[in-house]
C-alpha beads as a LAMMPS data file, in Angstrom:
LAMMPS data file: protein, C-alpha beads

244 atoms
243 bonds

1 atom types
1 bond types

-500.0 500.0 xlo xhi
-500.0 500.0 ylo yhi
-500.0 500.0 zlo zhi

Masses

1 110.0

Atoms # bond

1 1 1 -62.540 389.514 35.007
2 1 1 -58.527 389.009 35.669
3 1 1 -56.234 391.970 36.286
4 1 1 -55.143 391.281 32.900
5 1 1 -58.066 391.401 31.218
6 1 1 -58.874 394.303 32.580
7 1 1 -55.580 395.730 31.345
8 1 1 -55.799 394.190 27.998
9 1 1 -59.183 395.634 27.481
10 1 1 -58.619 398.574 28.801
11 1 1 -56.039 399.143 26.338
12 1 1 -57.478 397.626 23.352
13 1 1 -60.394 400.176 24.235
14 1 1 -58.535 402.857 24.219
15 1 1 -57.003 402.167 20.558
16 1 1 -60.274 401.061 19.429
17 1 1 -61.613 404.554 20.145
18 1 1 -58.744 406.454 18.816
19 1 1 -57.761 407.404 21.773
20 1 1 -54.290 405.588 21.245
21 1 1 -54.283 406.469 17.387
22 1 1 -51.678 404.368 14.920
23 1 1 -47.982 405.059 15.589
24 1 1 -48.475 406.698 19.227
25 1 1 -46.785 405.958 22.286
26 1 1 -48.555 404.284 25.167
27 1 1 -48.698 406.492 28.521
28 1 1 -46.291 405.560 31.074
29 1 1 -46.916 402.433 33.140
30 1 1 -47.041 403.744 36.599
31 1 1 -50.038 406.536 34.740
32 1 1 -51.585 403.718 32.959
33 1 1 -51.825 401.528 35.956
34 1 1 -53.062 403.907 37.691
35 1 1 -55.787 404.982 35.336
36 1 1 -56.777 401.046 34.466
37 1 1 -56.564 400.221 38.328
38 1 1 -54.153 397.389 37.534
39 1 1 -50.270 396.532 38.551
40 1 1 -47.594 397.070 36.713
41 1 1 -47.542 392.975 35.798
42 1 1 -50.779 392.575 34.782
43 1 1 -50.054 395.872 32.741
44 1 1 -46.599 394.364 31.190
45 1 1 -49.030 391.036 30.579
46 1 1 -51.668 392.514 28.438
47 1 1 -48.974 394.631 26.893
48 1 1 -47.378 390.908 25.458
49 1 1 -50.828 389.626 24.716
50 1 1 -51.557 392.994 22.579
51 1 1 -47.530 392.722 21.048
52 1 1 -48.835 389.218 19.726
53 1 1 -51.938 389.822 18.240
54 1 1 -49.734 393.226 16.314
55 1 1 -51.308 395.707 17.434
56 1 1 -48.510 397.119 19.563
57 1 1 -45.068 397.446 19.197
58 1 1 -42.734 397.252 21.934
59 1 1 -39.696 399.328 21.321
60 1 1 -36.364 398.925 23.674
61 1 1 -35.250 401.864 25.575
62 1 1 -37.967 403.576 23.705
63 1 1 -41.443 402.486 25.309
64 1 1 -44.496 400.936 23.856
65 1 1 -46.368 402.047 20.633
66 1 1 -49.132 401.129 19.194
67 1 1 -48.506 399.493 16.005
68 1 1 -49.457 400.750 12.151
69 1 1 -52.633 398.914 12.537
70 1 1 -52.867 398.019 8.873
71 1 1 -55.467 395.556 7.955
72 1 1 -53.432 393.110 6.672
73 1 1 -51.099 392.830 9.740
74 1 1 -53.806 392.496 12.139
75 1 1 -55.759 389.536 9.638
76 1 1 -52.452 387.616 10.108
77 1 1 -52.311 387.347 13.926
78 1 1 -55.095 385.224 13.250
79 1 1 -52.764 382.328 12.492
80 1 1 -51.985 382.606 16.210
81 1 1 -55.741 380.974 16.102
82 1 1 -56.376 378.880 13.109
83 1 1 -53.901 376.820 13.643
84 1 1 -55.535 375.254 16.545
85 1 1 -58.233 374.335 14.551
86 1 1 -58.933 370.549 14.020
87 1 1 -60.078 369.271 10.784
88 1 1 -64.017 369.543 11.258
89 1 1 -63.270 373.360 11.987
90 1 1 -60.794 373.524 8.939
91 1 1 -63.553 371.824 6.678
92 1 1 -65.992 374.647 7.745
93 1 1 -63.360 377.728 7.027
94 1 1 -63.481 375.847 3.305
95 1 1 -66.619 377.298 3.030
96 1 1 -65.708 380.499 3.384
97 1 1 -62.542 379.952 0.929
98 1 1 -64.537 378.808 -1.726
99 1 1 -66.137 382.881 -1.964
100 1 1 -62.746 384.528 -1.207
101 1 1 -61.160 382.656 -3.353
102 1 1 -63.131 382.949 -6.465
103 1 1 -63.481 386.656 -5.918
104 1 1 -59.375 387.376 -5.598
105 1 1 -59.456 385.340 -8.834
106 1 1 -61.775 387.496 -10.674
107 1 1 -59.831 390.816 -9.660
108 1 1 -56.610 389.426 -10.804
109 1 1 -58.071 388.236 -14.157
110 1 1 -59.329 391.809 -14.329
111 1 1 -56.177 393.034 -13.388
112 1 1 -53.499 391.059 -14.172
113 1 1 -49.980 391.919 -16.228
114 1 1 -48.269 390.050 -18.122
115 1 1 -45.680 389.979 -15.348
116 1 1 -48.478 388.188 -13.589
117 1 1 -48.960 385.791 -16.440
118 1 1 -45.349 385.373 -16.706
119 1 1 -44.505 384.534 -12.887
120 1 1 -48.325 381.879 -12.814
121 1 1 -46.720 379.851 -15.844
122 1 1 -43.318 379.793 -14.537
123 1 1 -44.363 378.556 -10.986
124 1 1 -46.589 375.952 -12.776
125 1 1 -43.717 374.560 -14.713
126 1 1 -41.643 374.289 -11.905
127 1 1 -44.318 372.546 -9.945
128 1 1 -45.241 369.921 -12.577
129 1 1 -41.343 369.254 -12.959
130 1 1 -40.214 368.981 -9.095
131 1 1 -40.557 365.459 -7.447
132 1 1 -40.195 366.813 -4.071
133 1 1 -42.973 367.352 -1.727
134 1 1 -41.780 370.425 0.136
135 1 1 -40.493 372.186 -3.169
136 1 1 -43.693 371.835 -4.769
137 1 1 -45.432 372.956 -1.672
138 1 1 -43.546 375.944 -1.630
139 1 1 -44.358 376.619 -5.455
140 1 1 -47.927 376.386 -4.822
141 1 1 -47.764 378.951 -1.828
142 1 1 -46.141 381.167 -4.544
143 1 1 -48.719 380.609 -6.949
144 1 1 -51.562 381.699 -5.020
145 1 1 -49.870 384.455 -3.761
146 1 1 -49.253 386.000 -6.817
147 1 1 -53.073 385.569 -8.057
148 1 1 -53.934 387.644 -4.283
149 1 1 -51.536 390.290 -5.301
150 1 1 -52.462 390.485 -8.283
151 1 1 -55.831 391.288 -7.027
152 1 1 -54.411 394.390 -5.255
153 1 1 -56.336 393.836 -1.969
154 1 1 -53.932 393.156 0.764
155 1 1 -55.809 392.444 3.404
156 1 1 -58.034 389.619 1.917
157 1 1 -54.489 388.382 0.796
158 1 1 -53.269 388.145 4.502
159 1 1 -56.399 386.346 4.985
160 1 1 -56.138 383.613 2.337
161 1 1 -52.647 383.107 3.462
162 1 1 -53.683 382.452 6.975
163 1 1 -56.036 379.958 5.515
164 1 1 -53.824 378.172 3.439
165 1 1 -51.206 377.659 5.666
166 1 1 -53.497 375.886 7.917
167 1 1 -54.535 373.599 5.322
168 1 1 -50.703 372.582 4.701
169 1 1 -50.606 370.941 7.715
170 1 1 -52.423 367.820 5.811
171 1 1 -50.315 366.106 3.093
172 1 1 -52.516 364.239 1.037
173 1 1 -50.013 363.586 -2.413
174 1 1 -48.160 360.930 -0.368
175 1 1 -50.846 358.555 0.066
176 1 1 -51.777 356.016 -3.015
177 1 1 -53.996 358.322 -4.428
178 1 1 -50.813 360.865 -4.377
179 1 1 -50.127 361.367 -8.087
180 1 1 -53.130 361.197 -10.153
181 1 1 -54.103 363.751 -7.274
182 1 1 -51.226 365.599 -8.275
183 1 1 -51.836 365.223 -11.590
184 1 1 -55.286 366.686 -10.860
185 1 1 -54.104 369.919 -9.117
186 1 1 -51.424 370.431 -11.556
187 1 1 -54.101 370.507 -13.859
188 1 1 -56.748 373.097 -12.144
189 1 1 -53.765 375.215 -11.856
190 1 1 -53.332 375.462 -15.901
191 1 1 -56.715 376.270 -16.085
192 1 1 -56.959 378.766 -13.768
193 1 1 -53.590 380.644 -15.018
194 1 1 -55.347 380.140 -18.250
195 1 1 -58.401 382.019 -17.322
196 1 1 -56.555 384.936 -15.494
197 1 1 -54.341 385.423 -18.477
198 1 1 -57.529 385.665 -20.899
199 1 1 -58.403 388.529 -19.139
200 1 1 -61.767 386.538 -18.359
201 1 1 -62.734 387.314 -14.638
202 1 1 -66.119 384.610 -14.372
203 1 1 -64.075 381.704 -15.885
204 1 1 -61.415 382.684 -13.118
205 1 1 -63.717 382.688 -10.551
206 1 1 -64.899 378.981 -11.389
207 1 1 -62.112 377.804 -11.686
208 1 1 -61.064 378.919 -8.247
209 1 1 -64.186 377.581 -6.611
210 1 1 -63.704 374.348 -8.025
211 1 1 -60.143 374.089 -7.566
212 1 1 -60.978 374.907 -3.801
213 1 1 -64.012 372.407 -3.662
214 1 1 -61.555 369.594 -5.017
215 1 1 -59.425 370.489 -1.878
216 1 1 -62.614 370.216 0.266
217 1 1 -63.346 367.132 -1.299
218 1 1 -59.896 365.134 -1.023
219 1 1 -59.656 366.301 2.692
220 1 1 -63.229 364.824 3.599
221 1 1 -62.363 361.741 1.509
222 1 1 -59.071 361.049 2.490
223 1 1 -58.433 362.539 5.884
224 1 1 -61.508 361.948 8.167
225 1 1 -61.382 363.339 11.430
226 1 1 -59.301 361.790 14.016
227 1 1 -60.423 360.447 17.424
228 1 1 -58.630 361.640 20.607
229 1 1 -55.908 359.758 21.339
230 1 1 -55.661 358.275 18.264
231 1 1 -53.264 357.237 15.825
232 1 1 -54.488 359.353 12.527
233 1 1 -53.285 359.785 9.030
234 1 1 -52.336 363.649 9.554
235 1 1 -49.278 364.750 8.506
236 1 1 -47.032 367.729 8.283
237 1 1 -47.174 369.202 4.913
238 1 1 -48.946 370.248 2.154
239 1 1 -52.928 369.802 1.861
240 1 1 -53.103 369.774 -1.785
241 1 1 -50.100 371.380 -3.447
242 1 1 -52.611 373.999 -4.687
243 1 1 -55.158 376.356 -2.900
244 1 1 -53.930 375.354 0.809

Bonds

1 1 1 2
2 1 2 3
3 1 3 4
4 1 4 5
5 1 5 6
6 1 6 7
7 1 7 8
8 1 8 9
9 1 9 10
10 1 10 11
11 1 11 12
12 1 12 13
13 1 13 14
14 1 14 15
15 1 15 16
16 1 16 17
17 1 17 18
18 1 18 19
19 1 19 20
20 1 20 21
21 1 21 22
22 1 22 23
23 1 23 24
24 1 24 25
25 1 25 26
26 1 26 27
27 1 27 28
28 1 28 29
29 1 29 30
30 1 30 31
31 1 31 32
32 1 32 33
33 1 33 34
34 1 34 35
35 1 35 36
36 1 36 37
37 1 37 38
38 1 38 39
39 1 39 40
40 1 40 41
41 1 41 42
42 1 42 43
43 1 43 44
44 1 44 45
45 1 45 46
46 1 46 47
47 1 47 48
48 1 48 49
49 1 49 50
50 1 50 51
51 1 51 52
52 1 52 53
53 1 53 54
54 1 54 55
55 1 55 56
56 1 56 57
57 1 57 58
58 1 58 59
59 1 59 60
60 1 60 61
61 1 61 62
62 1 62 63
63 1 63 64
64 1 64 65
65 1 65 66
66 1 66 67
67 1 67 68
68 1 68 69
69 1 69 70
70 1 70 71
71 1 71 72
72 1 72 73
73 1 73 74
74 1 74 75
75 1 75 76
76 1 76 77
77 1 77 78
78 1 78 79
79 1 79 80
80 1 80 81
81 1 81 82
82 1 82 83
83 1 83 84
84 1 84 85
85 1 85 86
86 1 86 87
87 1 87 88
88 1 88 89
89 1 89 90
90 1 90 91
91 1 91 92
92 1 92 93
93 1 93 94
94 1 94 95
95 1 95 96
96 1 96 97
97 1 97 98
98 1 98 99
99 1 99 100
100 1 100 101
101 1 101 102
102 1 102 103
103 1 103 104
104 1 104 105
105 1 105 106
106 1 106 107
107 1 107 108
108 1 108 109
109 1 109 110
110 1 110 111
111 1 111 112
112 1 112 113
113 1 113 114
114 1 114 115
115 1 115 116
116 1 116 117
117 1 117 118
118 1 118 119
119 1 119 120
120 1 120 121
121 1 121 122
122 1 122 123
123 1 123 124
124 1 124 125
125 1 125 126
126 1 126 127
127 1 127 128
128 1 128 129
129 1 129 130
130 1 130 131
131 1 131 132
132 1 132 133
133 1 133 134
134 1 134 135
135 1 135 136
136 1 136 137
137 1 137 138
138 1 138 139
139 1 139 140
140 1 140 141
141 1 141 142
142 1 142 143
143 1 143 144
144 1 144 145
145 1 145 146
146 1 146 147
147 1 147 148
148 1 148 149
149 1 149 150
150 1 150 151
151 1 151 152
152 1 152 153
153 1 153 154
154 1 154 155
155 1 155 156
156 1 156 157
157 1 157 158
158 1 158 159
159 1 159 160
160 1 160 161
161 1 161 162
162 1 162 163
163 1 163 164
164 1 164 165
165 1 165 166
166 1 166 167
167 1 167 168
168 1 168 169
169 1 169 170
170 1 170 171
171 1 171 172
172 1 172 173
173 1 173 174
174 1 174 175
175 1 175 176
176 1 176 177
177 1 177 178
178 1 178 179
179 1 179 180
180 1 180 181
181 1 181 182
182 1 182 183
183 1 183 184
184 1 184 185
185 1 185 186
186 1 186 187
187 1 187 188
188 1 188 189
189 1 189 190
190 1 190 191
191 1 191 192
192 1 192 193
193 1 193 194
194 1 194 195
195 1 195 196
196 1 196 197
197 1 197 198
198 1 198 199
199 1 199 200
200 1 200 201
201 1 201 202
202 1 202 203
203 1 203 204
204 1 204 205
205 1 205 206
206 1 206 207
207 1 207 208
208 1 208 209
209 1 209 210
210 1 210 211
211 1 211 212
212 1 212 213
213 1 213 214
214 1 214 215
215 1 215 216
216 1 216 217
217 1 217 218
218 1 218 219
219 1 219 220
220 1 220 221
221 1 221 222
222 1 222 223
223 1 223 224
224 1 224 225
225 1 225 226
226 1 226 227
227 1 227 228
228 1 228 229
229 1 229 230
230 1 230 231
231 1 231 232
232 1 232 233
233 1 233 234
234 1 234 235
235 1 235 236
236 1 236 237
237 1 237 238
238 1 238 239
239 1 239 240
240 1 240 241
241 1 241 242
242 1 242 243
243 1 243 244
């Protein structure tokens, strides 16, 4: 083991206990060196590695505390992650979607407002009326936001995003296919709103799964994985305009 992993796990140990609760400053670095057995750089180096993962908080002229630790921030330094993963990986974290998914749109069609119903049917309008690839992209983030927040979790929210935003990185609405796939999405979103604002938690559910499936399905059909070196058909952008 490195000097830096030692210091990197030697800290993350000490938070992990409680030792280093939420909000608390870290010891000095000449007593925490000291303790760990490590320099001062290796020290400073897990210190970065801990600062991008959220769990600390660096703080100028201040020292270094260890962060909130809420759920939700910690579930999103898995981006840092995720997006390495190539497609096959991607096509495998689909499975995992297809549950999470289905379950944060059972608690918002338990849960929903009609704020909620209000903001789903507005976003779908403006997605079925924009032209523009990175408009409607955005719309759909917004979308399926709103169904996770309406399902008052926010951790598994954080989660989903990190998901979806890996999925954007495949744009599959410019290739022929592109608009009666659209046209397809657009669709699945209706009847998912639909479901949510019925108040009708299993028919949300489905209609998550198989919204999410669809994605599985167009990605497998239409973006196959790419051999090293390589030229492939991925492309920066959205994966389907809906549950990415």
């Amino acid at each position: 083991m490195s000097a830096v992993d030692k210091a990197f796990h030697g800290l993350r140990h000490m938070i992990a206990t409680g030792r280093l609760g939420a909000g608390e400053r870290i010891p000095p670095e000449a007593e925490l060196g000291e303790e760990l057995g490590v320099s001062r750089g290796s020290l400073r180096e897990a210190v970065r590695m801990l600062a991008a993962l959220g769990v600390v908080e660096p703080r100028h002229g201040s020292g270094t505390y260890v962060s909130q630790l809420r759920p939700e921030d910690i579930i999103g330094s898995l981006s840092l992650t995720l997006e390495l993963l190539p497609l096959p990986g991607l096509l495998e974290v689909y499975e995992i979607r297809r549950v999470l998914e289905a379950h944060v749109a059972a608690k918002a069609a338990a849960r929903r407002t009609p704020e909620t119903v209000r903001t789903l049917f507005s976003l779908i309008e403006a997605m079925e009326a924009t032209d523009d690839p990175a408009e409607a992209s955005e719309l759909d983030h917004r979308f399926h936001a709103e169904i996770a927040r309406a399902a008052e979790n926010p951790t598994l929210a954080s989660l989903l995003a990190v998901f979806r935003a890996r999925s954007r990185k495949y744009q599959v609405f410019t290739l022929p296919e592109g608009p009666e796939l659209r046209r397809k999405s657009d669709a699945d979103h209706r009847v998912l709103a639909t479901a949510i604002a019925d108040r009708d938690p299993g028919s949300a559910a489905g209609a998550a799964e198989a919204h999410v499936t669809q994605t599985e399905r167009w990605l497998r059909a239409f973006m196959p994985p790419v051999e090293e070196g390589a030229q492939g058909r991925e492309k920066g952008g959205e994966a389907d305009g809906a549950l990415s």
